[in-house]
NURO-439823 format. One line per 8 residues: for each residue x, y, z of C-alpha. Coordinates in Angstrom, 1 decimal, always signed. Last residue first. Layout:
<recs>
X/Y/Z; ...;
</recs>
This chain:
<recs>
+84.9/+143.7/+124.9; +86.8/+144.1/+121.9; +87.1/+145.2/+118.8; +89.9/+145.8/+116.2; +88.3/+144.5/+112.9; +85.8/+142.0/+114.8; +84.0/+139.4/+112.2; +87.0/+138.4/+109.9;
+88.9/+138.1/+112.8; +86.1/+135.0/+114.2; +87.7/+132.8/+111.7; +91.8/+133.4/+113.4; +90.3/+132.8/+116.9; +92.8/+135.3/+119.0; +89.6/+137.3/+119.0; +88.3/+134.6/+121.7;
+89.9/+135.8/+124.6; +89.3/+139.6/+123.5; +85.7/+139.4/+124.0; +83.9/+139.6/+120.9; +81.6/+142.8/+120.3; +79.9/+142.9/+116.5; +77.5/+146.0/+115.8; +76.0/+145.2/+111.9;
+76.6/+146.6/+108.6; +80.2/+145.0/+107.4; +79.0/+141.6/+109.2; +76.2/+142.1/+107.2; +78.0/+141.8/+103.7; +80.2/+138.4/+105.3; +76.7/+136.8/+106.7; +75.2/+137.5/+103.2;
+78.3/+135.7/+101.0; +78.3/+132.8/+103.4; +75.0/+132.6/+102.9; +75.4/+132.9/+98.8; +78.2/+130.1/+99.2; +76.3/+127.9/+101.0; +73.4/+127.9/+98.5; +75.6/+127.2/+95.6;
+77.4/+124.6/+97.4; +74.5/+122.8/+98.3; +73.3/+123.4/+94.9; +76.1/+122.0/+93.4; +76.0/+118.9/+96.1; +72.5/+118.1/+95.0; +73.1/+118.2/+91.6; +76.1/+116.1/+91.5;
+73.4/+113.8/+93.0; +71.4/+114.0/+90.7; +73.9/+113.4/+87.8; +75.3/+110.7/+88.9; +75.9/+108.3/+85.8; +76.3/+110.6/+83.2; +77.6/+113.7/+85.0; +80.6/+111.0/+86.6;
+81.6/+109.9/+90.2; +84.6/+107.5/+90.2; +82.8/+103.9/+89.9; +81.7/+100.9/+91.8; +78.6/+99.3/+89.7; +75.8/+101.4/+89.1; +72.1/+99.8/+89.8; +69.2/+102.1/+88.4;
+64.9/+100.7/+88.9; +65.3/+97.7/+90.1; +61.9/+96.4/+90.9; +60.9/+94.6/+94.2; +57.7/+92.2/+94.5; +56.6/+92.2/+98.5; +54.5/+89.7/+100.8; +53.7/+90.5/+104.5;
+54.0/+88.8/+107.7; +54.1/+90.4/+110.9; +57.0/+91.2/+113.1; +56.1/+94.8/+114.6; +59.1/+96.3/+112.3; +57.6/+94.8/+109.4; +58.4/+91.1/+108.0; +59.1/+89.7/+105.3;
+58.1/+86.9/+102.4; +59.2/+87.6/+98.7; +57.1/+87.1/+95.3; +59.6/+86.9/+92.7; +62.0/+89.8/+91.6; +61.4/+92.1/+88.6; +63.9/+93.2/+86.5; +63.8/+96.9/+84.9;
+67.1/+98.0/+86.0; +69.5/+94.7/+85.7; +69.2/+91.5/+88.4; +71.5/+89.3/+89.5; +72.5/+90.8/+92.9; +68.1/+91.8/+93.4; +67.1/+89.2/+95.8; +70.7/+88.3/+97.5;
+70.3/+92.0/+98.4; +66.8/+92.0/+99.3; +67.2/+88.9/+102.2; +70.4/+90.0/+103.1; +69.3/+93.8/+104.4; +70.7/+96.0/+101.8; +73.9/+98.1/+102.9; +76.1/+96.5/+101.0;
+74.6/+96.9/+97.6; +74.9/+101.3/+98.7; +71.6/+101.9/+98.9; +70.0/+105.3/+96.5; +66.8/+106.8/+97.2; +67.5/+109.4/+99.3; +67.1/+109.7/+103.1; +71.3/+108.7/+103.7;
+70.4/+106.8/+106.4; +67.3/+105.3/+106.0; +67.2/+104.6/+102.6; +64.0/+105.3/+101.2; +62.4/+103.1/+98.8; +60.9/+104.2/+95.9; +56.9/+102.5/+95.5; +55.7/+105.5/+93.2;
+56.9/+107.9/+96.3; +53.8/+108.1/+97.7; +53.8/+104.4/+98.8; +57.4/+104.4/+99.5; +56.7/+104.4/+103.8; +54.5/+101.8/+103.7; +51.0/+103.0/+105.0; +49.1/+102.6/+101.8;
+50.2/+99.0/+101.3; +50.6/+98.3/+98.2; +47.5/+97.0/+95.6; +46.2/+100.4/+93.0; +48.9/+102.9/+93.7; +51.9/+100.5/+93.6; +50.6/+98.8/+90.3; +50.4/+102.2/+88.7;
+54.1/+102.5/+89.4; +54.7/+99.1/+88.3; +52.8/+99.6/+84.8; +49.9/+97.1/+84.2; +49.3/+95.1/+81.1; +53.2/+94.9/+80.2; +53.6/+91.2/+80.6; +56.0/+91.7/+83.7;
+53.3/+94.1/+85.6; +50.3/+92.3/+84.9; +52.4/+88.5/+85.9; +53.5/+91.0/+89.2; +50.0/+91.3/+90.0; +49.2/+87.4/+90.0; +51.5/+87.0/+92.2; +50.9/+89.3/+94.7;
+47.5/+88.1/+94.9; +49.2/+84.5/+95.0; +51.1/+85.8/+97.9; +48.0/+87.0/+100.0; +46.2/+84.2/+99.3; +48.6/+81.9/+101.0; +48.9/+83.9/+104.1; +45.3/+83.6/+104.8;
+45.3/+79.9/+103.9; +48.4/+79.5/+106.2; +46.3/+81.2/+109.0; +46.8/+84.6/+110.3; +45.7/+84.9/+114.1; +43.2/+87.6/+115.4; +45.2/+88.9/+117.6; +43.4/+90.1/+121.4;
+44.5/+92.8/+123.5; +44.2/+93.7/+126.9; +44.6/+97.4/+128.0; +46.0/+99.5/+130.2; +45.9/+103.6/+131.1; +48.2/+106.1/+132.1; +47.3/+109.2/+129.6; +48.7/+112.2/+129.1;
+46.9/+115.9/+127.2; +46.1/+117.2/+130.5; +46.9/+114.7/+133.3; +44.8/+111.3/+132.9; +45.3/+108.2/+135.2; +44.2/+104.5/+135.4; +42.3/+104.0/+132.1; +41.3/+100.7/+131.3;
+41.4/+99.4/+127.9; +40.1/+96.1/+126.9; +41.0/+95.4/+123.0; +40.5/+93.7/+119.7; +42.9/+93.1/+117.0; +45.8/+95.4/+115.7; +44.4/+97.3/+113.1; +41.6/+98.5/+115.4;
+38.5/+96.7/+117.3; +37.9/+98.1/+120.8; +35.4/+95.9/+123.0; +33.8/+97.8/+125.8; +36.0/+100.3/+128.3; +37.0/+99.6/+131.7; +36.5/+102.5/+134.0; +39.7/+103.1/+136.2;
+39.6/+107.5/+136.0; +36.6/+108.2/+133.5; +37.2/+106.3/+130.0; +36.5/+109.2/+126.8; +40.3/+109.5/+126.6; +41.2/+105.6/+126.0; +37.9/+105.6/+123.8; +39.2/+108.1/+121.0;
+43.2/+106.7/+121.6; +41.8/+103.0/+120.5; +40.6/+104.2/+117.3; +42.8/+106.9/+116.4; +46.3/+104.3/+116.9; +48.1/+105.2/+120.0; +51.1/+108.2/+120.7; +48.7/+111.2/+119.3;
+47.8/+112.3/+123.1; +50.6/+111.8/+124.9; +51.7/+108.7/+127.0; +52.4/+107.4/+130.7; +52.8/+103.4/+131.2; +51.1/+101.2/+128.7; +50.5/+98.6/+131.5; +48.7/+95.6/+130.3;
+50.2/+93.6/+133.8; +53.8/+94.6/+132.7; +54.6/+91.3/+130.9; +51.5/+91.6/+129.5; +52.6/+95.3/+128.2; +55.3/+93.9/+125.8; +53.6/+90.7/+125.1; +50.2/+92.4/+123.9;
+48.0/+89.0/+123.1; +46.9/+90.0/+126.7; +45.7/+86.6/+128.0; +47.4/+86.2/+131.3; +49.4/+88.8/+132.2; +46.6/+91.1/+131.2; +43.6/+88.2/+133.1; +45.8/+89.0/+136.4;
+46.0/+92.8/+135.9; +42.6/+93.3/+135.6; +41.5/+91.1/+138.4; +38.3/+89.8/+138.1; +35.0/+91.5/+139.0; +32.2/+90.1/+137.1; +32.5/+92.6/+134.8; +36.1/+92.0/+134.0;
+35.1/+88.2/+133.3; +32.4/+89.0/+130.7; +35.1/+91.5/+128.7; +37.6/+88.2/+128.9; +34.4/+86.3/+127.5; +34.2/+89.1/+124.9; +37.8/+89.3/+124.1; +38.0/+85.5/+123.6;
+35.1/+86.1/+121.1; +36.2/+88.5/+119.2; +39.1/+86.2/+118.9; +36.8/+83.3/+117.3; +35.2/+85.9/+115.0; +37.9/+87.8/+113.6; +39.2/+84.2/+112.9; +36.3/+82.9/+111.1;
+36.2/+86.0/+109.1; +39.7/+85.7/+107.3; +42.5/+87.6/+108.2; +44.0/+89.7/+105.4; +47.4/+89.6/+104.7; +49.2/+92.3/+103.7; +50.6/+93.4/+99.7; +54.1/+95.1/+99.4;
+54.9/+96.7/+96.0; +58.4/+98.2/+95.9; +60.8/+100.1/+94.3; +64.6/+99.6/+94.3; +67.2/+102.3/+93.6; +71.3/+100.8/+93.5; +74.3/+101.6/+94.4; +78.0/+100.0/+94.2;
+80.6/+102.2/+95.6; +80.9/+106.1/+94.8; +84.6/+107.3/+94.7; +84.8/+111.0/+95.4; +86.0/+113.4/+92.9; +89.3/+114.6/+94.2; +91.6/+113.2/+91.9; +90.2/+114.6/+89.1;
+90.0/+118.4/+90.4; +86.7/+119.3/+91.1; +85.5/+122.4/+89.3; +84.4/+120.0/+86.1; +81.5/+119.2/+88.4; +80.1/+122.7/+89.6; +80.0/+124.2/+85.7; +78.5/+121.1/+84.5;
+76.3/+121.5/+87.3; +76.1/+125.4/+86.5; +75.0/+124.4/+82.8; +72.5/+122.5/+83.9; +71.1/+125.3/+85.8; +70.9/+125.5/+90.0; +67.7/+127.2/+91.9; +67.6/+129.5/+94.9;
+64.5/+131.6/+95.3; +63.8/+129.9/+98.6; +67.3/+130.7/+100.2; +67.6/+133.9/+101.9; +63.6/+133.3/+102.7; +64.3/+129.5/+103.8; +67.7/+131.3/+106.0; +65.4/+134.2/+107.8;
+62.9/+131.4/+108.9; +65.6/+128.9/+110.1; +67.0/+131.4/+112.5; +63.6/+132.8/+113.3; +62.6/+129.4/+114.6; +66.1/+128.8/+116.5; +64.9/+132.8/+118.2; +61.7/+131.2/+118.9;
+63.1/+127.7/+120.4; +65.7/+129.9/+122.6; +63.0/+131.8/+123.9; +61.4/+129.4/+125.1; +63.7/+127.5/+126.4; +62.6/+128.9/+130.6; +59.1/+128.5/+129.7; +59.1/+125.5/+128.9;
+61.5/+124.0/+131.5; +58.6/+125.7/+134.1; +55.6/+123.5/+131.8; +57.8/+120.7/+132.5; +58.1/+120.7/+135.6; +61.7/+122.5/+137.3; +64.5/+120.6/+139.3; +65.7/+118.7/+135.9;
+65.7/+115.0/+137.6; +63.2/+115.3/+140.4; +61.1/+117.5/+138.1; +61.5/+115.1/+135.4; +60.4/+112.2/+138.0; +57.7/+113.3/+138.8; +56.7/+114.3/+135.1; +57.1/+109.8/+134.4;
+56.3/+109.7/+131.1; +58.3/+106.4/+130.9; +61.5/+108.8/+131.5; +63.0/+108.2/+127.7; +59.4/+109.1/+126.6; +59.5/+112.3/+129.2; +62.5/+113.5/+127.5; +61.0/+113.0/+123.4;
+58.0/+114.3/+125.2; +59.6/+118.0/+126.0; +60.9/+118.2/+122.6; +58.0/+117.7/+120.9; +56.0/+120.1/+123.0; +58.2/+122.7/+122.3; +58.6/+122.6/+119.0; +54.6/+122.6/+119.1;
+55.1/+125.5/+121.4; +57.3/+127.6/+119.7; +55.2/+127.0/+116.3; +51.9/+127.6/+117.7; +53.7/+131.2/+119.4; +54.0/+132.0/+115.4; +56.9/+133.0/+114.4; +57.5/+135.7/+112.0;
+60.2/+137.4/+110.2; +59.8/+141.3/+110.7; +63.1/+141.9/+108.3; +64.3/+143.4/+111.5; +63.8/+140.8/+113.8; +65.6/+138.4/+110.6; +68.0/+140.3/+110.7; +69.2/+139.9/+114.3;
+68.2/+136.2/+114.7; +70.5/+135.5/+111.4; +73.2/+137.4/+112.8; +72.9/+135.7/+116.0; +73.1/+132.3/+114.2; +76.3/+133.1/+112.2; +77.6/+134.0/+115.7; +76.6/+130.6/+117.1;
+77.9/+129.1/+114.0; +81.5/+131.2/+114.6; +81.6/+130.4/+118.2; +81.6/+127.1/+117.3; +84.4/+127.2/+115.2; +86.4/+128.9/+117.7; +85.6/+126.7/+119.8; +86.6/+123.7/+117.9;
+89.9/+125.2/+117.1; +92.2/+122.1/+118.7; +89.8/+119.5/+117.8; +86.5/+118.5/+118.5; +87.3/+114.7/+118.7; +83.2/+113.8/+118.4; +81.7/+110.7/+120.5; +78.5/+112.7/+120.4;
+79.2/+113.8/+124.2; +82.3/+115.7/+123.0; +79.6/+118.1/+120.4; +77.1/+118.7/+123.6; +80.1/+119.8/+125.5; +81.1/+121.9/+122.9; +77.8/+123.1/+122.2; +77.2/+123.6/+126.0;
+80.6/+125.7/+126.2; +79.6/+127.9/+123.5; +76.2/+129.0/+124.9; +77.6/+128.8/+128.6; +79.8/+131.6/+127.9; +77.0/+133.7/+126.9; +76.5/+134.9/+123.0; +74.3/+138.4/+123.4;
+71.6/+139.8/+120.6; +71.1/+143.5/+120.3; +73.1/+143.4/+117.1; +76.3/+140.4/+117.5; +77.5/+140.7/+121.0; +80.3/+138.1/+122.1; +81.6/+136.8/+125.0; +79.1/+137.5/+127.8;
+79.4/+135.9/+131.0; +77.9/+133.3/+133.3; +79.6/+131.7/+136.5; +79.3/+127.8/+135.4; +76.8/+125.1/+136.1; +74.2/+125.9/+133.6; +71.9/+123.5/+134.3; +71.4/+119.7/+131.9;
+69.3/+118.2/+129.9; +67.6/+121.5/+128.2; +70.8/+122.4/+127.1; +71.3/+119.7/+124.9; +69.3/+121.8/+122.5; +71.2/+121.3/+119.5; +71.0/+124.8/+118.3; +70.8/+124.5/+114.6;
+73.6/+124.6/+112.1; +73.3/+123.2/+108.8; +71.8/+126.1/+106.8; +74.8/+128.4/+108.5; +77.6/+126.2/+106.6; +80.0/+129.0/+107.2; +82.4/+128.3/+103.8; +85.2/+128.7/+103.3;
+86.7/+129.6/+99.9; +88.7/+126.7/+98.4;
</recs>
C-alpha cells in the first residue's frame, strides 16, 4: 500500500519544555526559510523512548520525516497568510504552563528552581514553537475542511481490504443514559448552614483557622492539609466560590459561601496575578435515606413514561438528567473514554453496567441503578441499549460508521500525502548528508546536501 505521512496526526509534543537542550546544536535539515536542529529530532526521539515506545531501527528517519512534513506546513501556510492570533499562542501557552505548575502544586519557586527560567521567561522562549504548531494545524483544517466521503467511496474503501485483513471487532455495544441527583432536603441545608455559621462565629472570635480546618472541614483532602488548597489558577474552582476567593484581601476570611458542594469559609493567603493560595472550610449538607429514596422513585417513575411509550428516551434525557453529565448533549450517548466514540467493547464496561445490560437487546431498558461520580456521591441512572454486535469480522451492514471513519481517514491522509509530495517538487529542501542515507527522506532531497 502507498505510504502514507500521517501529517494530521503529528503535533510537536512539547516535551521540550521539561527539559534544556543539552547537546552542541546544529542544523540538519532546511525545508523553505524554516530550519530542523539536531535537538528537534533528538527531543522527539527522546520524548517517543520516554513513552515506553521501542522506536525501532528507522525511528529517526521517521521522525525527521513528521518534523519535515511539519516545516512544509509552517512554510506554506506563511505564505498562504494563515493566521494566528497572539490569543491563541498564549492561551496554548497558558495551558501548558499550568498543566507543569499543577504537577508542582503551583509552586513558580520551585519551576524556576527546577527549569532555571519563570514561567513568563519559558513563555517566551516556546513561543514561537506554539505559533508555528498553530500554523501547522491551521494550514492542515484549510487543506482538509472541504473533505467529505460518498457512500459509494465507503463501499469503494471497504471492498479494498483484502478478506483476511479486515480487522476482527469484538463484542460492542452503545448505551445511553438518564442520571437523576439527589436533592437534599431543607432541614439539612439548614442544620449545616448552621455548623458553618457557628464555625464562621468562632473565626471571628479569633480561633485558629487551621485548627477548626482539620477539625470540621467536611473537605477531607484539604482537612488533612489544614484547608489548604495549595496554589491555583483562575478557572480551577467552581464560579461561586472562585468570585469571593479573589475579591478576599491577603488572610481576610470571607462570609458563608453556598455552592454545589455545601457551604464554605475561605481564606485567602496569597494572590500572584491570575493564582490564588487560599483555604477554606467546607460544610456537606448530608443526603438522607428519604432524600435518596425520592430520587430513585423519580427515576422510576420516568422510566415507566419511557417503556410505555408516553415519553421518548431522548426527550426524557433533556427534560430530567443531569445537565452536567458528560452524554447530556449527546441525547444521553455515552462516551467511551478511550476510544471517544460511542461504542464499548462488553469488556470494557465497568461491572456494575456490564452485568446491567449482558441480557439485554437494543431498545431494552434497565432498572433504576445506584452509582457513584468521580467525587463519590450518590446518583440514580436508567441505561438504554441502543446497538450491541456480538464478535464479528468487520462488515458495511453492521459497522458502517466506523468504516466511515477509517475511509475518510484514509482519504484525507492520502490527499496530504499527495500535497506534501507536489510541494516538495516547489519548495528549497537542504538535509544534511547523515540523514539522506534515510530511504523516506530520498524522496524529499534528489542529490542535496548540506
Amino acid at each position: 500500500m502507498k505510504k502514507l505521512l500521517i501529517v494530521v496526526l503529528f503535533i510537536y509534543s512539547f516535551s521540550a519544555i521539561a527539559q534544556e537542550r543539552k547537546l552542541i546544536d546544529k542544523v540538519i535539515a532546511q525545508v523553505g526559510s524554516e530550519l530542523v536542529l539536531l535537538s528537534d529530532l533528538e527531543t522527539e526521539y527522546n520524548y517517543m523512548k520516554s513513552m515506553n515506545q521501542d522506536p525501532g531501527e528507522n525511528a529517526k528517519c521517521m521522525i525527521l520525516e513528521q518534523i519535515m512534513a511539519q516545516k512544509l506546513m509552517i512554510t506554506q501556510a506563511k505564505i498562504d497568510s494563515v493566521e494566528v492570533s497572539d490569543e491563541q499562542v498564549d492561551g496554548q501557552l497558558d495551558l501548558r504552563m499550568e498543566s507543569i505548575l499543577r504537577q508542582m502544586g503551583g509552586d513558580e519557586e520551585l519551576f524556576k528552581q527546577y527549569y532555571g527560567k519563570s514561567v513568563a521567561e519559558m513563555k517566551q522562549v516556546y513561543k514561537d514553537d506554539i505559533r508555528n504548531k498553530l500554523l501547522a494545524e491551521g494550514m492542515q483544517q484549510q487543506l482538509m475542511s472541504n473533505i467529505t466521503i460518498t457512500p459509494s467511496e465507503v463501499v469503494e474503501f471497504f471492498n479494498s481490504i483484502p478478506r483476511d485483513s479486515l480487522p476482527y471487532f469484538n463484542s460492542e455495544v452503545e448505551i445511553s443514559q438518564i442520571i437523576i441527583n439527589p436533592v437534599i432536603n431543607d432541614a439539612e441545608k439548614k442544620k449545616a448552614y448552621d455548623k458553618a455559621k457557628e464555625i464562621k462565629k468562632r473565626l471571628d472570635e479569633g480561633e485558629d483557622f487551621k485548627t477548626l480546618a482539620k477539625k470540621y472541614s467536611d473537605d477531607p483532602g484539604s482537612a488533612a492539609k489544614d484547608g489548604d488548597l495549595g496554589w491555583v489558577k483562575r478557572g480551577s474552582f467552581v464560579p461561586k466560590f472562585e468570585a469571593v476567593a479573589y475579591g478576599l484581601k491577603k488572610n481576610e476570611i470571607s462570609d458563608i459561601v453556598e455552592t454545589e458542594f455545601g457551604y464554605h469559609i475561605i481564606q485567602l493567603l496569597e494572590r500572584r496575578g491570575n493564582s490564588i493560595h487560599a483555604r477554606h472550610i467546607l460544610v456537606k449538607p448530608v443526603l438522607t435515606t428519604a432524600d435518596l429514596n425520592k430520587a430513585k422513585e423519580k427515576l422510576d417513575s420516568i422510566r415507566t413514561l419511557i417503556v410505555k411509550d408516553s415519553m421518548p428516551f431522548e426527550l426524557a434525557v433533556k427534560r430530567f438528567s443531569d445537565k452536567k453529565s458528560m452524554s447530556y448533549n449527546n441525547n444521553g450517548r455515552m462516551t467511551n473514554p478511550k476510544t471517544q466514540t460511542t461504542f464499548f467493547e462488553m469488556k470494557d464496561l465497568p461491572p456494575d453496567i456490564y452485568f446491567a445490560i449482558e441480557n439485554l437487546k437494543p431498545g431494552d431498558i434497565t432498572d433504576v441503578m445506584e452509582t457513584t461520580d468521580e467525587r463519590g456521591e450518590t446518583k440514580y441512572q436508567i441505561l438504554k441499549v441502543i446497538t450491541k454486535t456480538e464478535p464479528h469480522r468487520a462488515s458495511l451492514k453492521e459497522d458502517y460508521s466506523r468504516i466511515q471513519n477509517f475511509a475518510k481517514a484514509s482519504k484525507k491522509n492520502e490527499y496530504i500525502n499527495n500535497w506534501v509530495e507536489d510541494k516538495i517538487k516547489s519548495t528549497y529542501i537542504k538535509v544534511d548528508k547523515e540523514y539522506q542515507k534515510c530511504p523516506n527522506i530520498k524522496m524529499w532531497i534528489g542529490d542535496s546536501s548540506l
